[in-house]
N, CA, C and O atoms as a printed pandas DataFrame, in Angstrom:
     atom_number atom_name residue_name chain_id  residue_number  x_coord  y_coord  z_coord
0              1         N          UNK        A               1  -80.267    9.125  -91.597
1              2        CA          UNK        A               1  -81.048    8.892  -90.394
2              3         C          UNK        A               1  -81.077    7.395  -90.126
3              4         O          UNK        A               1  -81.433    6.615  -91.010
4              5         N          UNK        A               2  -80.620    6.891  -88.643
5              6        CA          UNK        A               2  -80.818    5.762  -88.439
6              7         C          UNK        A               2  -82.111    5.163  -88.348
7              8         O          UNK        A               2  -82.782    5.681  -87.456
8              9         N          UNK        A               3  -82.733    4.173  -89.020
9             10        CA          UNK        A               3  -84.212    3.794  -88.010
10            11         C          UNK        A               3  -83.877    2.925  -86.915
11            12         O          UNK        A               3  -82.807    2.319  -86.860
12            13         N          UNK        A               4  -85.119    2.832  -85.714
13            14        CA          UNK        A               4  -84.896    2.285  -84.936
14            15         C          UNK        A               4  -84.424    0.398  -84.978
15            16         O          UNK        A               4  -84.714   -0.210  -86.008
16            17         N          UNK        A               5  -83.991   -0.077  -84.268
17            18        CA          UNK        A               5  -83.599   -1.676  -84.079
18            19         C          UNK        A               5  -85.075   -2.491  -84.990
19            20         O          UNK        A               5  -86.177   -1.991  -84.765
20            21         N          UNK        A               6  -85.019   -3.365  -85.695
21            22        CA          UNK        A               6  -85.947   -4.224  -86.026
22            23         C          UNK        A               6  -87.055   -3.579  -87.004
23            24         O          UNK        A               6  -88.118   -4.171  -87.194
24            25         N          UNK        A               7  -86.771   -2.368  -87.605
25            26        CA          UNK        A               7  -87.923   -1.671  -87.807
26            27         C          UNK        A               7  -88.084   -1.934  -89.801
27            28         O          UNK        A               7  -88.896   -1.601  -90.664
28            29         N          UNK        A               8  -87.031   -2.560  -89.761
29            30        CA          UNK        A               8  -86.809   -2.603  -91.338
30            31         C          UNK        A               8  -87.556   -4.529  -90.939
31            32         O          UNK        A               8  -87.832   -4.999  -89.835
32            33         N          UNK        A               9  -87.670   -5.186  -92.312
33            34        CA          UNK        A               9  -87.889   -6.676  -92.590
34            35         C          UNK        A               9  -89.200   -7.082  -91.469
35            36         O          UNK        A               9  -90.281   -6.494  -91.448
36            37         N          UNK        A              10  -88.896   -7.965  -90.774
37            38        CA          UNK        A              10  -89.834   -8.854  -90.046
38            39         C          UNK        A              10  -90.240   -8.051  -88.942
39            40         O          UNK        A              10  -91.388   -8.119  -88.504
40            41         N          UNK        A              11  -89.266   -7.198  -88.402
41            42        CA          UNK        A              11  -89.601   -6.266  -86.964
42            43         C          UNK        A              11  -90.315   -5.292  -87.453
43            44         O          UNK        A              11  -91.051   -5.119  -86.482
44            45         N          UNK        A              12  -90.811   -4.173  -88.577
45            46        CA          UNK        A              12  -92.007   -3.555  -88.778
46            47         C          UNK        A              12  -93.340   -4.639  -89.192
47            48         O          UNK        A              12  -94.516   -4.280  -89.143
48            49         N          UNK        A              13  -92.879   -6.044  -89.607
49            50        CA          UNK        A              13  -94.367   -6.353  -89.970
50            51         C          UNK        A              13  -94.815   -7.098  -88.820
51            52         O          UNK        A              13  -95.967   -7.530  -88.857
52            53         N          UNK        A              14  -94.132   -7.315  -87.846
53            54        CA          UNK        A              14  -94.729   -7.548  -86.606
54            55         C          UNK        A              14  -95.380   -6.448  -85.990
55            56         O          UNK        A              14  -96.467   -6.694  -85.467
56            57         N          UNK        A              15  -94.856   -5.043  -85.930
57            58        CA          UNK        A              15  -95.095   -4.282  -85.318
58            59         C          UNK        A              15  -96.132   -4.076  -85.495
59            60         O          UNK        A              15  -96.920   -3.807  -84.588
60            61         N          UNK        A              16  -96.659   -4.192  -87.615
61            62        CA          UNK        A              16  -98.259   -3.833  -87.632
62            63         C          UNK        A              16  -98.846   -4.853  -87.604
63            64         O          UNK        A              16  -99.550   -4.886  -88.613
64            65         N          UNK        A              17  -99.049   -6.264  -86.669
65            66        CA          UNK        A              17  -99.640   -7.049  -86.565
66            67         C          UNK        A              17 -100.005   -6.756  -85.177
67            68         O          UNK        A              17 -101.190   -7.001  -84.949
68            69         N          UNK        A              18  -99.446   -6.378  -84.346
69            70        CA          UNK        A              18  -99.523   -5.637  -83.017
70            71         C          UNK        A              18 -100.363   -4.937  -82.960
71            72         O          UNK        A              18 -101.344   -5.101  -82.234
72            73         N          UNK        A              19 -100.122   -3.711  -83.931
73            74        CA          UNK        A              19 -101.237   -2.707  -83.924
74            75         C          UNK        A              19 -102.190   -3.230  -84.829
75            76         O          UNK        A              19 -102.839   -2.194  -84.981
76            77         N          UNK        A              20 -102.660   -3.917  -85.419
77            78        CA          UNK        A              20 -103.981   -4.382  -86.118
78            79         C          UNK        A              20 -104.776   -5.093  -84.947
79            80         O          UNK        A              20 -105.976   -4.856  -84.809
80            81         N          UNK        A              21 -103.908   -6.225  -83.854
81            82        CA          UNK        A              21 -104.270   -6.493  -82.953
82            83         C          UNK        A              21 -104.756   -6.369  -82.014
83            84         O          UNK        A              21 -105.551   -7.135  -81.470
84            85         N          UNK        A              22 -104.044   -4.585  -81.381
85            86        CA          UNK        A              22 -104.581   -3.532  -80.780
86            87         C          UNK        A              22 -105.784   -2.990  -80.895
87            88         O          UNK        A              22 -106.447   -2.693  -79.901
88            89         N          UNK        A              23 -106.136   -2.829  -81.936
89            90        CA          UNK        A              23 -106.716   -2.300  -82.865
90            91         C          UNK        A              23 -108.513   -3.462  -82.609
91            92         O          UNK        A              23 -109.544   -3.106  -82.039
92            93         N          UNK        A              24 -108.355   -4.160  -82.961
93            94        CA          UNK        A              24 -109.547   -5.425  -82.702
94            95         C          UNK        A              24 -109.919   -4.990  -81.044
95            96         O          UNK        A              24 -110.938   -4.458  -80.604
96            97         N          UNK        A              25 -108.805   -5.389  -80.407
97            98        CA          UNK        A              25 -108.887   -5.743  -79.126
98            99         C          UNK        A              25 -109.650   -4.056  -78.733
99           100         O          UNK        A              25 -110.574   -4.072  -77.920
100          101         N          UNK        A              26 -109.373   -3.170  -79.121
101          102        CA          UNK        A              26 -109.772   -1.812  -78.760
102          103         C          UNK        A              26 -111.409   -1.645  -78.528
103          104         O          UNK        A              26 -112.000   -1.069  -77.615
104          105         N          UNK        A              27 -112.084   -2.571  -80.032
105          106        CA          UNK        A              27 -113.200   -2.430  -80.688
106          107         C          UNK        A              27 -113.952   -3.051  -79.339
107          108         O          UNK        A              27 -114.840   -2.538  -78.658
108          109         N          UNK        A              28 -113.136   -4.621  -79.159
109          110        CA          UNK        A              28 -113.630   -5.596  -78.357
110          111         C          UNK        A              28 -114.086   -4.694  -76.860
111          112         O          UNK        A              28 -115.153   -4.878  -76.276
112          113         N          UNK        A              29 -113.046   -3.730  -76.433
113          114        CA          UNK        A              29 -113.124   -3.136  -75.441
114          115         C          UNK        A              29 -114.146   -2.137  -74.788
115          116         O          UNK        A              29 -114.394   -1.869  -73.612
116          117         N          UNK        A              30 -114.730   -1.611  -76.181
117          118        CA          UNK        A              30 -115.712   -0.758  -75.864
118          119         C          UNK        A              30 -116.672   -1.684  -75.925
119          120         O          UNK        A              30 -116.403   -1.547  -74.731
120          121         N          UNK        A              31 -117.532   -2.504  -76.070
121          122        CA          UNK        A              31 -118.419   -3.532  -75.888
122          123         C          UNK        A              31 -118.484   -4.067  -74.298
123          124         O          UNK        A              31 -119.422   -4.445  -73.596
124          125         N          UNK        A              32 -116.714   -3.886  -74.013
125          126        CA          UNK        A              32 -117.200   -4.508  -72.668
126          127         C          UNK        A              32 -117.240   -3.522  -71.575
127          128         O          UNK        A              32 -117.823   -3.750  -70.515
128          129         N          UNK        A              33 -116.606   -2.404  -71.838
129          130        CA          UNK        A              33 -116.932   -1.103  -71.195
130          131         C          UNK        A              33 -118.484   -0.901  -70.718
131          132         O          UNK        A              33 -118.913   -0.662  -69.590
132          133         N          UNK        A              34 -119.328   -1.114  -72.214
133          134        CA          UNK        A              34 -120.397   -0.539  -72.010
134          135         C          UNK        A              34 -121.413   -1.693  -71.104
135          136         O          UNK        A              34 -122.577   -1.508  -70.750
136          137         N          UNK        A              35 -120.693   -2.722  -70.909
137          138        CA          UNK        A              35 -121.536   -3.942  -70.159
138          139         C          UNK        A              35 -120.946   -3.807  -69.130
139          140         O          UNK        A              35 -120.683   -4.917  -68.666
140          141         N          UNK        A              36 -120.541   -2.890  -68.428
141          142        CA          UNK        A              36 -119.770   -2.802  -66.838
142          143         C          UNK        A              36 -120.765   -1.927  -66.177
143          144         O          UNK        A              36 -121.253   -0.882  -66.609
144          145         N          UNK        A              37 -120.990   -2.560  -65.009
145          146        CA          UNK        A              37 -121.791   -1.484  -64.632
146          147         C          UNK        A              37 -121.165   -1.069  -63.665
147          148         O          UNK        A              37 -120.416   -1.853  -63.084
148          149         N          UNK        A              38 -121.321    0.591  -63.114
149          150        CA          UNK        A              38 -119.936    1.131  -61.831
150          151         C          UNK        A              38 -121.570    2.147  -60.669
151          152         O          UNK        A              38 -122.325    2.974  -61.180
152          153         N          UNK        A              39 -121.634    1.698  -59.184
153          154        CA          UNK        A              39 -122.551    2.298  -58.694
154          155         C          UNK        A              39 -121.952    3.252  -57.547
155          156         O          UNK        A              39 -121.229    2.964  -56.593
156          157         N          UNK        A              40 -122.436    4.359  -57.914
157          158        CA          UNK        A              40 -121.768    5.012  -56.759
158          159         C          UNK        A              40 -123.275    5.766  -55.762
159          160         O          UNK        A              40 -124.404    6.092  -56.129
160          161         N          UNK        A              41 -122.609    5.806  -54.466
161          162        CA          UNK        A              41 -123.915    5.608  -53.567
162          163         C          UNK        A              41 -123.556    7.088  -52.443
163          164         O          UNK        A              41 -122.727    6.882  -51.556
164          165         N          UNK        A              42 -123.979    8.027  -52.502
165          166        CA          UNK        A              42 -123.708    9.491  -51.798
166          167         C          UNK        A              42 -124.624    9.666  -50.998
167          168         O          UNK        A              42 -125.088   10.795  -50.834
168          169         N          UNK        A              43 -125.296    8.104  -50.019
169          170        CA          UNK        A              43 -126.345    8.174  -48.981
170          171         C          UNK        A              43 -127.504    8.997  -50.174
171          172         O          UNK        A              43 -127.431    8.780  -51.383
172          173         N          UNK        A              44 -128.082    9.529  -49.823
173          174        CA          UNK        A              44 -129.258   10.111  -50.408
174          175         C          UNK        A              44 -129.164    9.772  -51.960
175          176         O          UNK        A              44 -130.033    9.110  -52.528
176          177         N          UNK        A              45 -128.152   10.228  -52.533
177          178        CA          UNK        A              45 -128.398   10.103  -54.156
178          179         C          UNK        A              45 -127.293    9.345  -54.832
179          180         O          UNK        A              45 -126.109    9.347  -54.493
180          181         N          UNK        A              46 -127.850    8.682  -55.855
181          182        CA          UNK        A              46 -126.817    7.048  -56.112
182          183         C          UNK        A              46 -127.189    7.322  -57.528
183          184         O          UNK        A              46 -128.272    7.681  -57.990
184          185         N          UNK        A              47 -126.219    7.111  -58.031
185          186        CA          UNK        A              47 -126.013    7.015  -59.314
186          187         C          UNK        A              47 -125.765    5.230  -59.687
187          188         O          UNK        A              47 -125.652    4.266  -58.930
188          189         N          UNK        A              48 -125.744    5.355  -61.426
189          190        CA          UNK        A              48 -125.261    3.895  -61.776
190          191         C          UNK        A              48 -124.727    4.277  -63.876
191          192         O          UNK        A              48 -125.208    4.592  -64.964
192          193         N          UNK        A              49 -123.719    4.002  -63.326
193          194        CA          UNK        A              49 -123.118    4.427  -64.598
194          195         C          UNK        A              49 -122.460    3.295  -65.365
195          196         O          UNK        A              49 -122.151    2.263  -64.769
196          197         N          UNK        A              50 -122.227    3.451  -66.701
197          198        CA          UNK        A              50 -121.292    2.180  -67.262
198          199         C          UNK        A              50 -120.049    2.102  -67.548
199          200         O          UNK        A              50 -119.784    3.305  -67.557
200          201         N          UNK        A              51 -119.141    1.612  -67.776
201          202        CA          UNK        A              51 -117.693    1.658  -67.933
202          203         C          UNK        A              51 -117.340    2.898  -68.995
203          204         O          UNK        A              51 -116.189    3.334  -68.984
204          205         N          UNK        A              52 -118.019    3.291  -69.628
205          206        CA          UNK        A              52 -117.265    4.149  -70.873
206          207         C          UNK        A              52 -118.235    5.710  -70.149
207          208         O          UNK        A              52 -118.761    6.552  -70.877
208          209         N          UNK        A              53 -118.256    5.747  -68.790
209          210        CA          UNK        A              53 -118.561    6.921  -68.316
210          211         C          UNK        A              53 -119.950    7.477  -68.360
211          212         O          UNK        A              53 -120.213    8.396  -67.585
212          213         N          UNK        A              54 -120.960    6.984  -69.257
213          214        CA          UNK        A              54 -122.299    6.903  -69.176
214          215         C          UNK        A              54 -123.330    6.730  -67.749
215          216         O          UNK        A              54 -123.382    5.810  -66.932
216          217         N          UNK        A              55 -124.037    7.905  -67.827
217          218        CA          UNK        A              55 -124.663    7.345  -66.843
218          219         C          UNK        A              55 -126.430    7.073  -66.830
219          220         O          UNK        A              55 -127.448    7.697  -67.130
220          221         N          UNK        A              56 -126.098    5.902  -66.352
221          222        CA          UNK        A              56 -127.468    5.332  -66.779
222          223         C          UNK        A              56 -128.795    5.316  -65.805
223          224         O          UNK        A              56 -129.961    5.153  -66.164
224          225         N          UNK        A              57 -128.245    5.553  -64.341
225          226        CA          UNK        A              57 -129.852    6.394  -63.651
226          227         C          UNK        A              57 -129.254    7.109  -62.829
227          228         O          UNK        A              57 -128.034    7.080  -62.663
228          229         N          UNK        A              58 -130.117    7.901  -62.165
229          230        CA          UNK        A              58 -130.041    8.680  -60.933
230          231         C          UNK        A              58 -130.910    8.361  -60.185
231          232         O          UNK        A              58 -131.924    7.875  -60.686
232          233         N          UNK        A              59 -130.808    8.556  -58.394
233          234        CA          UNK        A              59 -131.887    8.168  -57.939
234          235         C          UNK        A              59 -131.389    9.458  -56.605
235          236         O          UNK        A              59 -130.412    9.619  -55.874
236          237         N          UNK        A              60 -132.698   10.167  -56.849
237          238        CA          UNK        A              60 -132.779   11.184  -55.414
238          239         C          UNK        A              60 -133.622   10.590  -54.034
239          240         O          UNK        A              60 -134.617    9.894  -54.237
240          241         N          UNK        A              61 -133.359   10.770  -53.179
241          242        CA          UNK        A              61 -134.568   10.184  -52.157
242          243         C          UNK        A              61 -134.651   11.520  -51.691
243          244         O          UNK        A              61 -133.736   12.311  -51.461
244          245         N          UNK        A              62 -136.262   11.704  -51.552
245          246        CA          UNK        A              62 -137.058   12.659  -51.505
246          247         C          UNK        A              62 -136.749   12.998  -50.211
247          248         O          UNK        A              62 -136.778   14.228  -50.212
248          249         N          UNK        A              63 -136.416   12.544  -48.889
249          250        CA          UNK        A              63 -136.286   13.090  -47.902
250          251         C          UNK        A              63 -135.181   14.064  -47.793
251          252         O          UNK        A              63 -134.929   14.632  -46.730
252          253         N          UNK        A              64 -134.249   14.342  -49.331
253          254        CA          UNK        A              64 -133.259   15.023  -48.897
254          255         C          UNK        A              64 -133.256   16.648  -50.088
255          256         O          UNK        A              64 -132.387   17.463  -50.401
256          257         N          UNK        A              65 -135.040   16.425  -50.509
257          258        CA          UNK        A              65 -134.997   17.997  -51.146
258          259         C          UNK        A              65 -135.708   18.944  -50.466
259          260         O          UNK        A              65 -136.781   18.662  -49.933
260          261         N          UNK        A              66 -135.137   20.243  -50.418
261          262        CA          UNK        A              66 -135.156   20.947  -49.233
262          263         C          UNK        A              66 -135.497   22.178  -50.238
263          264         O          UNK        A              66 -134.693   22.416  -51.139
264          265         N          UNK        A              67 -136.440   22.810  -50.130
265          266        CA          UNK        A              67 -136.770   24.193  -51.498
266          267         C          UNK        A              67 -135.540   24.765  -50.437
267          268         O          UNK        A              67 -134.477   24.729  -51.057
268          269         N          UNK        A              68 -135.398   25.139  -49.425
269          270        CA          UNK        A              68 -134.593   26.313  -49.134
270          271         C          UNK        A              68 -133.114   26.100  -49.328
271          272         O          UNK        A              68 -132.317   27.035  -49.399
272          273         N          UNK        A              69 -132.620   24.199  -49.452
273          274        CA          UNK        A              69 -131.449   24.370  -49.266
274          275         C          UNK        A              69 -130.897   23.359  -50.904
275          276         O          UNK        A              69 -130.312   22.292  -51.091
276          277         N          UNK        A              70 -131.446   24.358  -51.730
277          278        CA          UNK        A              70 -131.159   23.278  -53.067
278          279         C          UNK        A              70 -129.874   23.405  -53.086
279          280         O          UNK        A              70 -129.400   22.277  -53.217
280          281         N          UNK        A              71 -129.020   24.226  -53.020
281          282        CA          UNK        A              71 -127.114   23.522  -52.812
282          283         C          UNK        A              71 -126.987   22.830  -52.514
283          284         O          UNK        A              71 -126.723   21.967  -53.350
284          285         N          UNK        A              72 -127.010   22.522  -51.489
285          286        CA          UNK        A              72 -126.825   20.876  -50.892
286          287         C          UNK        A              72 -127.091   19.822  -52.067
287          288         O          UNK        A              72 -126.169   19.274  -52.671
288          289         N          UNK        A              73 -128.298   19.621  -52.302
289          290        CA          UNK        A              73 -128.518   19.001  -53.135
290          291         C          UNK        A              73 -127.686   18.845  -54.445
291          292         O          UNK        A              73 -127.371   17.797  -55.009
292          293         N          UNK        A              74 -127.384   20.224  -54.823
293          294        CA          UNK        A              74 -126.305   20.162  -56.299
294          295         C          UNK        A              74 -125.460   19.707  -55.770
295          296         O          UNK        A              74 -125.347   18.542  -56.154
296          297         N          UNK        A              75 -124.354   20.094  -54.671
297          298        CA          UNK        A              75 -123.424   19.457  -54.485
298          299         C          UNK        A              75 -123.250   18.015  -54.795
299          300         O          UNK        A              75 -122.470   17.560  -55.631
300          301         N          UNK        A              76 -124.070   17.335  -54.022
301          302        CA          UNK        A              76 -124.466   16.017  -54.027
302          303         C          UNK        A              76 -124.512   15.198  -54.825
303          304         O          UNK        A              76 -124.057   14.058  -54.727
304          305         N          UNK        A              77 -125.302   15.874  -56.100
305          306        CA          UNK        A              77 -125.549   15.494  -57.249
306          307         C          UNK        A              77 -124.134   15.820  -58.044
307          308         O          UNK        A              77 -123.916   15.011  -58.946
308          309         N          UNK        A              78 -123.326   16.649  -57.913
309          310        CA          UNK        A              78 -122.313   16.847  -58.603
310          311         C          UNK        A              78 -121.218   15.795  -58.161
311          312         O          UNK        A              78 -120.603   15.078  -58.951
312          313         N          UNK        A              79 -121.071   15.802  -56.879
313          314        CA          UNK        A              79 -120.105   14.410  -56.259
314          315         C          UNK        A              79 -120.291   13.616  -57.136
315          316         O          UNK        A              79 -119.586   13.438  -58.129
316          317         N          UNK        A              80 -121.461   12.962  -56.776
317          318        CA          UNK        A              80 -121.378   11.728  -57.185
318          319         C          UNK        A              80 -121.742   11.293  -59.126
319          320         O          UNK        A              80 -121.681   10.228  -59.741
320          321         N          UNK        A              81 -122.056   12.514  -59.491
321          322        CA          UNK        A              81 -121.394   12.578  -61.075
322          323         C          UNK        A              81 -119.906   12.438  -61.608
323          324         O          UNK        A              81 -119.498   11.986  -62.678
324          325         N          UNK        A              82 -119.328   12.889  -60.684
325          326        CA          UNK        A              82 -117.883   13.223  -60.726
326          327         C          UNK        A              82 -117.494   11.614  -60.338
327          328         O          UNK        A              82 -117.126   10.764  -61.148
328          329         N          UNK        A              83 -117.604   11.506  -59.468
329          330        CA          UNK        A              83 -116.874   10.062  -58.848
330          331         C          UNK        A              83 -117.576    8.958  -60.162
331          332         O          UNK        A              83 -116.857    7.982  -60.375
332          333         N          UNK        A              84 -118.570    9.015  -60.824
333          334        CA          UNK        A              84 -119.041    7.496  -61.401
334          335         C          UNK        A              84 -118.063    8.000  -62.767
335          336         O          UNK        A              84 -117.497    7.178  -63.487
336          337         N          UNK        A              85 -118.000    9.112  -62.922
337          338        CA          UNK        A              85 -117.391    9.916  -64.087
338          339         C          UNK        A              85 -115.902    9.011  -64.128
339          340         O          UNK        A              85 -115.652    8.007  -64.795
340          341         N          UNK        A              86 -114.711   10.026  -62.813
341          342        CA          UNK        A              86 -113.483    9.249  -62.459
342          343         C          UNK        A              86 -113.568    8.152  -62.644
343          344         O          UNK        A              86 -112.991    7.827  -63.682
344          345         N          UNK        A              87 -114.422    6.672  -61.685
345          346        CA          UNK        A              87 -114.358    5.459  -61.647
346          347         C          UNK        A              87 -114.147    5.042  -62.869
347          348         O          UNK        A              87 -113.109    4.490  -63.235
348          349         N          UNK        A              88 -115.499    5.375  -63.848
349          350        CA          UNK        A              88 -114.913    4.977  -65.013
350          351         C          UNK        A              88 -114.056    4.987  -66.059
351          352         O          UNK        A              88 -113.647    4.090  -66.796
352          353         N          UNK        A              89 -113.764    6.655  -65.976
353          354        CA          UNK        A              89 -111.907    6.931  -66.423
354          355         C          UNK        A              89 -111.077    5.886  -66.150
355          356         O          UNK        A              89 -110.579    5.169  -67.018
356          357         N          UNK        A              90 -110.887    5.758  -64.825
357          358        CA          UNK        A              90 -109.679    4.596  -64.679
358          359         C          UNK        A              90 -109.962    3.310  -64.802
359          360         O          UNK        A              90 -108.987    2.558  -64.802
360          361         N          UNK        A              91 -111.282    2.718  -64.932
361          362        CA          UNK        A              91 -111.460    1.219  -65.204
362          363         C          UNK        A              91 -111.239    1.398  -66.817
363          364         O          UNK        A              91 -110.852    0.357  -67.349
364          365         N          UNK        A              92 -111.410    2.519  -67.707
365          366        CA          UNK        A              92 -111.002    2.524  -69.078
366          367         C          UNK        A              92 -109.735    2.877  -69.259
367          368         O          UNK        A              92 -109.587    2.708  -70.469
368          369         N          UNK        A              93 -108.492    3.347  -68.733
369          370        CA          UNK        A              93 -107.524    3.702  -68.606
370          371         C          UNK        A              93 -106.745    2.237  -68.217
371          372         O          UNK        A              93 -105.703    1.946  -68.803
372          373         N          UNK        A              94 -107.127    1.647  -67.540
373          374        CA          UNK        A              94 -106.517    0.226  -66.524
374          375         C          UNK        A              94 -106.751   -1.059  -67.612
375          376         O          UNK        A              94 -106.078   -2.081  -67.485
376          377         N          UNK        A              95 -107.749   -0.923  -68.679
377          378        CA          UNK        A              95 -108.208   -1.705  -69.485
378          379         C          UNK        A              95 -107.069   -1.666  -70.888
379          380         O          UNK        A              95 -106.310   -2.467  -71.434
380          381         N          UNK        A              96 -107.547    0.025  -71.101
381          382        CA          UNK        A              96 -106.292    0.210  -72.132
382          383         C          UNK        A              96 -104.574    0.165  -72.062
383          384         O          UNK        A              96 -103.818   -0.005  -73.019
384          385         N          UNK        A              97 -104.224    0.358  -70.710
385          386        CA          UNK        A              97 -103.375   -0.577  -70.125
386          387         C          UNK        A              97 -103.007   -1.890  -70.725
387          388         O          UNK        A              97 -101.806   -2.015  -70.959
388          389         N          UNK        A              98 -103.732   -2.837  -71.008
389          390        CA          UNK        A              98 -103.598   -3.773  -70.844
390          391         C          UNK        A              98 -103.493   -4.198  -72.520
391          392         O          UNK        A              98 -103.189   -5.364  -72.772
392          393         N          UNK        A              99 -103.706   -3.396  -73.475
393          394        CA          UNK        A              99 -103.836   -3.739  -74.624
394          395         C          UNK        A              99 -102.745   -3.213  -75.563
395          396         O          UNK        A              99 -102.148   -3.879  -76.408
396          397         N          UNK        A             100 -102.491   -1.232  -75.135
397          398        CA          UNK        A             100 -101.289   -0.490  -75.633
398          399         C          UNK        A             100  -99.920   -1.667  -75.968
399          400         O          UNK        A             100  -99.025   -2.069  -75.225
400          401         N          UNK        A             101 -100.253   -1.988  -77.482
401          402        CA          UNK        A             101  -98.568   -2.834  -77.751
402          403         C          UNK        A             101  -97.441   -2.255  -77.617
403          404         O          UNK        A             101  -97.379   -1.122  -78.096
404          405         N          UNK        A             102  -96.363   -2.736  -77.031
405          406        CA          UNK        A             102  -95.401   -2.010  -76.447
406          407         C          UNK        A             102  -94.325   -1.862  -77.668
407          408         O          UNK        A             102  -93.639   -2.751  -78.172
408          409         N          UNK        A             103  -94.384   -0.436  -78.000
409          410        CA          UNK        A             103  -93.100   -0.535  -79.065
410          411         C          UNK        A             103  -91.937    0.493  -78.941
411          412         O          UNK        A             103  -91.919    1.666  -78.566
412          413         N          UNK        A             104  -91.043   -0.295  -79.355
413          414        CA          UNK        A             104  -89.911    0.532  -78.900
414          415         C          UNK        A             104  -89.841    1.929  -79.464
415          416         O          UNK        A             104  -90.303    2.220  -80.567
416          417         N          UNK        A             105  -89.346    2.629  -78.799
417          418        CA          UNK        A             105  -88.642    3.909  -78.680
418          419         C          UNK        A             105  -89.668    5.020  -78.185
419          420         O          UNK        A             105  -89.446    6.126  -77.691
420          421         N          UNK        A             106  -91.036    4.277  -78.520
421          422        CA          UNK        A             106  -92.017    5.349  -78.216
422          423         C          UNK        A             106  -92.797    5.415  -77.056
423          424         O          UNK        A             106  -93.585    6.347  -76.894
């Protein structure tokens, strides 16, 4: 079996200096995840969530609960769970982006 280019001598012990590097930087990442704050605003009900998908309030305004028409309301509340949810998927996705060491073949 061939191994890949560089993977024998100096090119595997770089590789795990990469990933040890990765690795820090990962730790570093969730720290700053959780200091992001992401607000999403659905007119009546607004959320405020943090980068690692947490959400940290809700806010209903009372002019929009209705005993007869509580769907509405879930809907609402489900949107905009969903969207602070997504937002923060991809600001953690766009982050880890940026750290994934690039190694060959894989």
């Amino acid at each position: 079996m061939k191994l890949p280019k560089n993977f024998g001598g100096q090119g595997f012990g770089a590789m795990m200096q990469q990933a040890k590097a990765a690795m820090a930087r990962a730790q570093q990442l969730e720290e700053e995840l959780k200091a992001e704050r992401i607000a999403v605003d659905k007119g009546p009900v607004k959320a405020l969530f943090d980068g690692t998908g947490q959400i940290l309030k809700l806010s209903i305004d009372k002019s929009i609960v209705d005993p007869e028409d509580v769907e509405a309301l879930e809907d609402l509340i489900v949107s905009c769970l969903r969207d602070g949810f997504e937002q923060a998927t991809n600001l953690r996705d766009s982050k880890v982006q940026q750290i994934v060491p690039k190694i060959p073949g894989l």
